[in-house]
PAVEXVEX-278886 format. One line per field, with one value per residue: residue in one letter; chain; x, y, z of N, C-alpha, C in turn. Coordinates in steps of 0.1 Angstrom, whole numbers, plus 5000, padded with zeros to 4 digits. Example, Ala and Ser with C-alpha at 12.3 -4.5 7.8 and 13.67 -1.06 7.14 Angstrom:
fimar: A|S $
gunu: A|A $
n.px: 5132|5128 $
n.py: 4943|4978 $
n.pz: 5078|5071 $
ca.px: 5123|5137 $
ca.py: 4955|4989 $
ca.pz: 5078|5071 $
c.px: 5132|5129 $
c.py: 4967|5000 $
c.pz: 5078|5079 $
//
This chain:
fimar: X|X|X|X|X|X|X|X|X|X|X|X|X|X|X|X|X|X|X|X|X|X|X|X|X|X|X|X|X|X|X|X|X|X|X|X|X|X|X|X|X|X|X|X|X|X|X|X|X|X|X|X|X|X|X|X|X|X|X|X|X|X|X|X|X|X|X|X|X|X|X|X|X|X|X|X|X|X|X|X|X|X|X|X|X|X|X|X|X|X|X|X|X|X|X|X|X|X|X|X|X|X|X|X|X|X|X|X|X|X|X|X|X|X|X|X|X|X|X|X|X|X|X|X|X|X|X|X|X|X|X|X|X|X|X|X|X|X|X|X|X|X|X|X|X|X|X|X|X|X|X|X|X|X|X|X|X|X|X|X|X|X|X|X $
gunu: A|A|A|A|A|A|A|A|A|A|A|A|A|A|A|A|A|A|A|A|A|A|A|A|A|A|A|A|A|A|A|A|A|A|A|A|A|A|A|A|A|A|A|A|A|A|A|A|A|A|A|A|A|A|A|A|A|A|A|A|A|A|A|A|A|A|A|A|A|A|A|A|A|A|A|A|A|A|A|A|A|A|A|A|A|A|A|A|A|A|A|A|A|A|A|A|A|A|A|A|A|A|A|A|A|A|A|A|A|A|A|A|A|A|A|A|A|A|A|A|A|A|A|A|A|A|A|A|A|A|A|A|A|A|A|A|A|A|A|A|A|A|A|A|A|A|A|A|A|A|A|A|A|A|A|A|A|A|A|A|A|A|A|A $
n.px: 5008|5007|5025|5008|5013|5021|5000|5014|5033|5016|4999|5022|5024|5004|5003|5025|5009|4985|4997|5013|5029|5035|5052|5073|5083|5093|5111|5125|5135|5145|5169|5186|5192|5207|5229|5235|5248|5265|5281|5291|5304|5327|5351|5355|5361|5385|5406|5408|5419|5410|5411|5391|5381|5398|5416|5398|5392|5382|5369|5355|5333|5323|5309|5297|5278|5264|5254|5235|5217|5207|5191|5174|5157|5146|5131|5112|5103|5090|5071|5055|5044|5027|5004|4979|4971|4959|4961|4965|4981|5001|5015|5032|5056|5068|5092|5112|5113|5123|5150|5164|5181|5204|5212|5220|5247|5256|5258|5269|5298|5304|5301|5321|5343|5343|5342|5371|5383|5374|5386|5416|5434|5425|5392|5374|5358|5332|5323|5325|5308|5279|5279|5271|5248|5230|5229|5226|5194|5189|5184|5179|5185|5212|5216|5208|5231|5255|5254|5254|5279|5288|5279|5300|5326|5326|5320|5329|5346|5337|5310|5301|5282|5277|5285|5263 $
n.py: 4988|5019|5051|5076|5113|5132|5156|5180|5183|5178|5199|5224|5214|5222|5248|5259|5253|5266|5291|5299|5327|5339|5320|5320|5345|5344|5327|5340|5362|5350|5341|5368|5369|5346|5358|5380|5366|5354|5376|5389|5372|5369|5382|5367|5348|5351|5356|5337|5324|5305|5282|5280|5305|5324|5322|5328|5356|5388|5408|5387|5378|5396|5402|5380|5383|5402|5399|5379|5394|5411|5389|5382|5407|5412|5388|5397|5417|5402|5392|5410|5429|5405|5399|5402|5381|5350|5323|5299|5306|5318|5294|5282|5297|5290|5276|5286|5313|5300|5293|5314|5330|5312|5314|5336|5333|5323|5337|5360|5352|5343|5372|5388|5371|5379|5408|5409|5401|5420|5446|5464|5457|5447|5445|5473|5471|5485|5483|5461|5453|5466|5459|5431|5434|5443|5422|5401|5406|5409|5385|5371|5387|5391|5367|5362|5385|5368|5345|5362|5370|5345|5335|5354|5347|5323|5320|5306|5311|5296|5299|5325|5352|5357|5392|5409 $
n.pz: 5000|4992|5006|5021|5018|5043|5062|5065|5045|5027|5026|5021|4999|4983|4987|4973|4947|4947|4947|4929|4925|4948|4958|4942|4943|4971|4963|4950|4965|4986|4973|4972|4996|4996|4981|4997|5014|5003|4995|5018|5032|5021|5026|5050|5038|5021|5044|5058|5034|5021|4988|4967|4962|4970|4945|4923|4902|4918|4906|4884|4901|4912|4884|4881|4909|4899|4879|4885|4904|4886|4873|4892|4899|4875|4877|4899|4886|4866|4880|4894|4878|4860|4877|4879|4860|4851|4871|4859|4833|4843|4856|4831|4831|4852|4850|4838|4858|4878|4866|4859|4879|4880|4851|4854|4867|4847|4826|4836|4843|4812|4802|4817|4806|4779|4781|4791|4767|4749|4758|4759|4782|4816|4824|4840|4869|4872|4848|4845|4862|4853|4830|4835|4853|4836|4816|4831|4834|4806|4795|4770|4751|4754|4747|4723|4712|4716|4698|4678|4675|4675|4651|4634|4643|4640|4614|4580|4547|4528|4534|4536|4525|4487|4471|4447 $
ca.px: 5000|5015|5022|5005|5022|5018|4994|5020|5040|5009|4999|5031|5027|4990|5000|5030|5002|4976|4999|5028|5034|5040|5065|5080|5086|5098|5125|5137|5137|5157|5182|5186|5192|5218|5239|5243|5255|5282|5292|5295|5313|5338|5363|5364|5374|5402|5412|5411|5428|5401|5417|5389|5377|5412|5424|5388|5395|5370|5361|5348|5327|5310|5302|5281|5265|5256|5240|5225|5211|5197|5182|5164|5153|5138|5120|5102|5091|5076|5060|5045|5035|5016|4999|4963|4966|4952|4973|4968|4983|5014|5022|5041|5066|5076|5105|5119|5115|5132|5163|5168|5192|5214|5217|5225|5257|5269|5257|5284|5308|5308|5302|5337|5352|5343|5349|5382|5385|5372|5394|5424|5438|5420|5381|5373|5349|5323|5322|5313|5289|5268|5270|5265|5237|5220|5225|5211|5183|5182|5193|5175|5192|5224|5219|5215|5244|5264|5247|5260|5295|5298|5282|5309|5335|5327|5314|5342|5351|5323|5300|5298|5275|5284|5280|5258 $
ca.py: 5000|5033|5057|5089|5120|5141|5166|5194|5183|5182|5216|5230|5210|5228|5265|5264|5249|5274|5303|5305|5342|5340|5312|5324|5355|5338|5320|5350|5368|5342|5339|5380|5365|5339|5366|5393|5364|5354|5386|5395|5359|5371|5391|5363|5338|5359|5365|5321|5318|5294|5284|5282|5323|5337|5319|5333|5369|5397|5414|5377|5372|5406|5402|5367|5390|5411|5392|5370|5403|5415|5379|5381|5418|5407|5377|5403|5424|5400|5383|5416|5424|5402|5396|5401|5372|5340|5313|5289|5312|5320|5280|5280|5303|5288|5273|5300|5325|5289|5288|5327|5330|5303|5318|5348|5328|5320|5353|5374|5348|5349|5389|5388|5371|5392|5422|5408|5396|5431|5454|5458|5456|5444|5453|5482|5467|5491|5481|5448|5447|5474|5450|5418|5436|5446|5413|5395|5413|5411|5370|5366|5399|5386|5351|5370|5393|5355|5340|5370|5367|5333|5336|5363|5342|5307|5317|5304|5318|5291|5304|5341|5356|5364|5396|5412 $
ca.pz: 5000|4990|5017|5018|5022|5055|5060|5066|5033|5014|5024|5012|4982|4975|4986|4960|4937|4946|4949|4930|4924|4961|4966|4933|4947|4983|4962|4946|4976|4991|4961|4980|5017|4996|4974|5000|5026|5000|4999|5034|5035|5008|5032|5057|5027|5017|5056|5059|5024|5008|4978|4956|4967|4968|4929|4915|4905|4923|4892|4882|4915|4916|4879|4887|4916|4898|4869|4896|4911|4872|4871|4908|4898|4865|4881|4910|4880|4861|4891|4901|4865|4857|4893|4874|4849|4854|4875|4850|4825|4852|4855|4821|4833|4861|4855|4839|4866|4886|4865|4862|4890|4874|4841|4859|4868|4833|4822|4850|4839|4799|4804|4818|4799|4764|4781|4794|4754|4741|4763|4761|4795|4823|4822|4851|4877|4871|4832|4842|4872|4850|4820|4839|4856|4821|4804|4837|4838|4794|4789|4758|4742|4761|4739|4705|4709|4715|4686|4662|4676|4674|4634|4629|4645|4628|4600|4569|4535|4514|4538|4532|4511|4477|4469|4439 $
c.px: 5009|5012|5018|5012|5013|5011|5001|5024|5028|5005|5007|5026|5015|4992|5009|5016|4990|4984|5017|5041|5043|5050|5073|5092|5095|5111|5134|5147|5150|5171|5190|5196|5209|5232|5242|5246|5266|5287|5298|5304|5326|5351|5369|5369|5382|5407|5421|5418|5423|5407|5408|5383|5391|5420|5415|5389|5381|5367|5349|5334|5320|5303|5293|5273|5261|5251|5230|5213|5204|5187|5172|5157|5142|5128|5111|5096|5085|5067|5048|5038|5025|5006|4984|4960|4965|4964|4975|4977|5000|5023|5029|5049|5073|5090|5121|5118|5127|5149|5170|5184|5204|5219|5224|5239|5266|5271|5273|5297|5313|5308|5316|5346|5347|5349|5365|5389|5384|5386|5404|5436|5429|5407|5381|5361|5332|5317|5314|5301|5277|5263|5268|5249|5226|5216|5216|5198|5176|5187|5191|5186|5209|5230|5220|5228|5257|5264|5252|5272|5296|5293|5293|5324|5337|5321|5331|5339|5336|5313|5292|5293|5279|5277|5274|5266 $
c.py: 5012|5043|5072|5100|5128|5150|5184|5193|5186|5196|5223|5226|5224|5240|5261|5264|5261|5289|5304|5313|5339|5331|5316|5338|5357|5332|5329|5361|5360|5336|5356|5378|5359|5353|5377|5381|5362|5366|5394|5385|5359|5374|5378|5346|5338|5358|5346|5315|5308|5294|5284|5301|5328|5335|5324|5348|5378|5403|5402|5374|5385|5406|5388|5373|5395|5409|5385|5381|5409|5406|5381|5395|5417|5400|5385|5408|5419|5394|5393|5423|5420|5394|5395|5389|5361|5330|5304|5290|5312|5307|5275|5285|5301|5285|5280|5308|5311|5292|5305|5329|5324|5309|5333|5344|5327|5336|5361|5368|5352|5368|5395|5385|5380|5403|5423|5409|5412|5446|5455|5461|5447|5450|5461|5471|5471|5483|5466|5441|5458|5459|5439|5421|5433|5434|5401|5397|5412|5397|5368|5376|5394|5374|5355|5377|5379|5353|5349|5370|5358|5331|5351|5353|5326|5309|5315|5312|5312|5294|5317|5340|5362|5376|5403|5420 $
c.pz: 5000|5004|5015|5023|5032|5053|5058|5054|5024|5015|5020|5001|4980|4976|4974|4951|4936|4947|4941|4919|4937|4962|4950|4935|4965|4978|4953|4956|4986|4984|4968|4989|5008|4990|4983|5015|5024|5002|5010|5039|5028|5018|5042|5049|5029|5029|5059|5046|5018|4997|4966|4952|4961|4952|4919|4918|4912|4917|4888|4889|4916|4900|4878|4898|4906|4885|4875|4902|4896|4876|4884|4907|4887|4871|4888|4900|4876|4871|4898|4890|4863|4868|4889|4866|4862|4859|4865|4839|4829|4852|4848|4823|4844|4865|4847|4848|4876|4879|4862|4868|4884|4865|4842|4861|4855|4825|4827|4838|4822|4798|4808|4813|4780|4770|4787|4774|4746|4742|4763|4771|4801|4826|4839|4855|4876|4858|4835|4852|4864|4840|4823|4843|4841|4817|4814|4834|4819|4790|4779|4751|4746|4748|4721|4704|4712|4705|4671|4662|4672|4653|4628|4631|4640|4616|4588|4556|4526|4522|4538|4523|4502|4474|4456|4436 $
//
């Protein structure tokens, strides 16, 4: 006989299920709590000499906050957005607003490296927690401006278009 799940578990299950603007907005909120504990946890890394903190540059590490912090910014608006439509309507987008945060991660990172690649020095800090910010906050526009590099950069000679 299968065992049924607890009454406390299932009531979580059923608010997420009946509500979830609200835990959507609970887990972005707490993606918040997590990125401003790493960074208050950053100094006593460095102080203890962690080796994977102290060999990851700090240019790198504020631009994943602060694509992480686009992405967790984006998700509140659209969650407060579109707060009038229909839940049923909201449930397709769930797990995009879920994986958000993440791609905020690769975001920071490739964002650093181009503008490590573009610059030529060492990108300013500023330069890249704005544009990590931005491209968090714009991933799709983030994913075209890749998509045109990488057809500028692999595109070959019998590929080009001939021109008239």
């Amino acid at each position: 006989m299968a065992r049924q799940p607890s009454r406390r578990r299932h009531h979580r299950l059923t608010f997420m299920a009946r509500h979830p603007r609200g835990a959507l907005a609970v887990y972005s909120i707490g993606w918040l709590f997590v990125l401003f504990g790493l960074y208050s946890l950053y100094p006593w890394a460095v102080d203890r000499n962690i080796t994977p903190v102290t060999n990851c540059p700090r240019i790198l590490l504020a631009g994943m906050g602060s694509a992480i912090l686009g992405a967790i910014a984006i998700n509140l608006y659209g969650i407060s957005k579109h707060r009038f439509e229909k839940e049923s309507r909201f449930h397709k987008w769930t797990m995009w607003y879920l994986m958000r945060p993440f791609m905020g991660i690769i975001v920071g990172i490739v964002t650093y490296a181009l503008l490590k690649v573009i610059s030529t020095g060492e990108p300013t800090t500023v330069a890249v927690v704005a544009a990590a910010f931005l491209f968090g906050m714009q991933e799709q526009r983030f994913m075209m401006l890749l998509e045109k590099a990488g057809n500028i950069v692999l595109t070959t000679k019998e590929e080009t278009p001939k021109k008239k």
